[in-house]
N, C-alpha and C positions, 0 to 999 in steps of 0.2 A: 504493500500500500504506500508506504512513505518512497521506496523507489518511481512508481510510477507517478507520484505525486511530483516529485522531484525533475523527474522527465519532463513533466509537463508543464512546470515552472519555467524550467529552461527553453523549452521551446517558446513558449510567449516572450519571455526576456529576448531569445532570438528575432521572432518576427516582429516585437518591436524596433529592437537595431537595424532591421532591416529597412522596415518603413522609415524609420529616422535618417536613415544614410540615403535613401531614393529622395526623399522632400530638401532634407540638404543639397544632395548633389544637383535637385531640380531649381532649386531655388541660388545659388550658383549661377547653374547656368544662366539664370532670367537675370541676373547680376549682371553675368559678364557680356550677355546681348546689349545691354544699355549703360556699360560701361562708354564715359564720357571722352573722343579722343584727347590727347593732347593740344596744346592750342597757346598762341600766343601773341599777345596784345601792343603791338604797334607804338612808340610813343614817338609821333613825327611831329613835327614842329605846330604851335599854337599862335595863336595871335591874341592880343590885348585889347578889350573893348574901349577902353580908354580910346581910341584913334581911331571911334568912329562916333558920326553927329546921332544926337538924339534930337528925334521929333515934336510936336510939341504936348504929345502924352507919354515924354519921359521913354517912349520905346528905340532902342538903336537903328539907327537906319543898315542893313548890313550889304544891302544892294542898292544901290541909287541911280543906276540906268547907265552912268559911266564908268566907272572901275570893277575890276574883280578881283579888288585887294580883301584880304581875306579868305579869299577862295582858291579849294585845288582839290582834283581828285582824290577820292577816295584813296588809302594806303600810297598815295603820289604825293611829289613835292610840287608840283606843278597840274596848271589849269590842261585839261586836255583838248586836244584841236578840236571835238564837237562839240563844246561850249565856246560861246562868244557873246556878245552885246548885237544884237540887231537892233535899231531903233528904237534903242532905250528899253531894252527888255533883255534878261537875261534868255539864250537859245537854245536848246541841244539839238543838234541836225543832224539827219542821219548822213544824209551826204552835202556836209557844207562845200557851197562856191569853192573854187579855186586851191583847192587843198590837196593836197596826194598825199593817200594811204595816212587818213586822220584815225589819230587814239582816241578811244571814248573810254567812259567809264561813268561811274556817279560821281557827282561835287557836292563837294561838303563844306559849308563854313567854318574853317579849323578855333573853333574857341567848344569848350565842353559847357552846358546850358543844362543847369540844374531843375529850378525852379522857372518860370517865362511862358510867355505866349506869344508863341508867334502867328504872325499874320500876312497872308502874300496873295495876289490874283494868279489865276492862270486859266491856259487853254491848249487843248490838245489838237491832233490835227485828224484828219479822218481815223476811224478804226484805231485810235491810240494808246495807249498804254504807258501811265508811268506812275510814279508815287514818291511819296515824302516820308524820309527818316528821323526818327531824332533820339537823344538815350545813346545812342550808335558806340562802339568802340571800333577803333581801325585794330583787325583782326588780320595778322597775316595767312593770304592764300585764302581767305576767306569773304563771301559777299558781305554786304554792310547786312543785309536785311536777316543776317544769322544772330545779330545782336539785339534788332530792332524793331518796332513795333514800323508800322507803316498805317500810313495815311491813303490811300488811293485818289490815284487820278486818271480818269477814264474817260473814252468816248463810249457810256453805256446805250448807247441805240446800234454802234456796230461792231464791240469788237467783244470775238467769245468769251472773253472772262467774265461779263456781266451775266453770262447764265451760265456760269461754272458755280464753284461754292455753295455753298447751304443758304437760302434766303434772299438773296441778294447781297451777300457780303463779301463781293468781291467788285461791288460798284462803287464810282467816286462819292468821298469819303469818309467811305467803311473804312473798318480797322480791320485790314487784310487779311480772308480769310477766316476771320474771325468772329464779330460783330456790322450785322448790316446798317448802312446808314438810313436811318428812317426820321421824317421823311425824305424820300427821294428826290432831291430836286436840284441833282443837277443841269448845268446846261450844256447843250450840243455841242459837239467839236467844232471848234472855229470863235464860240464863245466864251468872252470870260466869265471865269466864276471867282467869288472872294472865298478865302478859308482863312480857316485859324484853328490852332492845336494850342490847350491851354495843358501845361505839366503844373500841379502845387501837390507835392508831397504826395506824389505816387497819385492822384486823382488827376484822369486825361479828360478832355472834351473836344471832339471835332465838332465844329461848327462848316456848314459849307451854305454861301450866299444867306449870311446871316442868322442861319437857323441851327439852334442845336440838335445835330443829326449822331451824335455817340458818345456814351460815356461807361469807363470803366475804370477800375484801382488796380495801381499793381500791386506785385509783391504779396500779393492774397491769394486764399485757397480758390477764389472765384478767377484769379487772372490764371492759377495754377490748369484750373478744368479748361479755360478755353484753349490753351497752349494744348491741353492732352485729346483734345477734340479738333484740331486744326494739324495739319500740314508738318506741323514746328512738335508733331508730340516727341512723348522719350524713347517712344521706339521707333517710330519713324526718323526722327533724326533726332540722335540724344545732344549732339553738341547744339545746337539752334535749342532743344530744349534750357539745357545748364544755362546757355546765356541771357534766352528771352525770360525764363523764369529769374535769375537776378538779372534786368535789365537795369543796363546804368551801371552795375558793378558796385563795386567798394565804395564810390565817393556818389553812388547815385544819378551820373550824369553821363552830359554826352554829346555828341556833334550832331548836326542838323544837315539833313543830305537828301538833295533830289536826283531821282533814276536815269538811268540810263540806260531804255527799255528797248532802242531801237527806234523810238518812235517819235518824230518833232515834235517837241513840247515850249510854250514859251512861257516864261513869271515876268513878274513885276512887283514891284511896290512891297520888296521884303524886308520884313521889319520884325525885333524882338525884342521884346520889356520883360526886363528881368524882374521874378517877383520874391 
């Protein structure tokens, strides 16, 4: 009796180490599927706000229809040949005038913007595509938009992303992916629209043509779900996860950067009040 009792001690002690070592080694492996790669954060030169005018509600003027002081590509030291100033508007061309074999990429304002709102027009050109960064880290070998939330900017009457995504939210200025802008009102390509992206302590708001069209908080278990329900999740891509989930990093902030989608885009009237 006490033998087979014994027997049968050990066999359950057995098949429980068994089961313990299958749930470990399974849980492991779900570790090291969404293990985060290696990665490393760019510290390329900045510029000082001080040596630029402010408006007269105190916001920076960072674009003012003449210069692209301030401005350079993305992980670059320099502005790239499909940005330029067309008539007092900042441009990305796909194939600009007179250029041979032009670099593109996204530009970014090199100063990092904590707390601010910024504010700027634009217009897309048929079937177009592009969008606004900000929070951003220059990430070597890496796109901006692996760090960064996105603002969209779109021709939604022609071009496919407008019925890609869940609800609409991947129409202009939704939060990419993510959360759809409602209500919907942007205007046609060819037309300008005004925006603004308000950042104060982790609480975002796009506004587009004056009306509040989206609001979310980072750094929360709710900005956690939409990252793991979008595009940017942990298993989908764990690194765009780690960074979109602490977006802004350690000091919370970050560059401010329009796309470079392929597609003629022009801005204007860019401006940012630090709050």
């Amino acid at each position: 009796m006490h033998v087979n009792m014994k027997r049968n001690f050990m066999y359950v002690i057995g098949a429980a180490m068994l089961v313990s070592s299958v749930a470990c080694s399974a849980q492991q492996s779900k570790k090291a599927s969404s293990t985060v790669p290696q990665y490393e954060v760019l510290n390329l030169p900045k510029v000082d706000l001080k040596n630029f005018k402010k408006d007269a509600n105190g916001a920076y003027v960072i674009f003012d229809g003449t210069s692209l002081n301030g401005w350079r590509g993305y992980n670059k030291e320099k502005v790239p040949a499909k940005w330029s100033i067309e008539d007092g508007m900042l441009k990305f061309s796909k194939n600009p005038v007179g250029v041979t074999n032009p670099d593109g990429g996204d530009l970014i304002f090199a100063h990092d913007f904590k707390n601010f709102e910024l504010e700027f027009e634009w217009k897309i050109s048929q079937s177009g595509n592009s969008g606004v960064f900000f929070l951003a880290k220059e990430v070597k070998d890496q796109p901006i938009y692996i760090s960064s939330p996105e603002y969209q900017l779109l021709d939604n009457d022609n071009h496919p992303d407008a019925k890609m995504g869940v609800d609409g939210n991947r129409k202009s200025g939704s939060l990419y992916d993510m959360i759809p802008a409602k209500p919907q009102n942007g205007n046609p390509a060819g037309q300008w629209n005004k925006a603004k992206i308000v950042v104060n302590k982790g609480k975002v708001t796009h506004y587009q043509n004056d009306a509040k069209v989206v609001e979310y908080t980072l750094w929360t278990n709710d900005w956690t779900k939409l990252l793991q329900a979008s595009k940017f999740s942990e298993s989908k891509w764990p690194l765009a996860f780690e960074l979109l989930n602490n977006v802004g990093g350690k000091t919370k902030s970050g560059v401010i950067g329009f796309q470079d989608h392929g597609d003629d885009v022009w801005l204007k009237n860019i401006k940012v009040k630090v709050l």
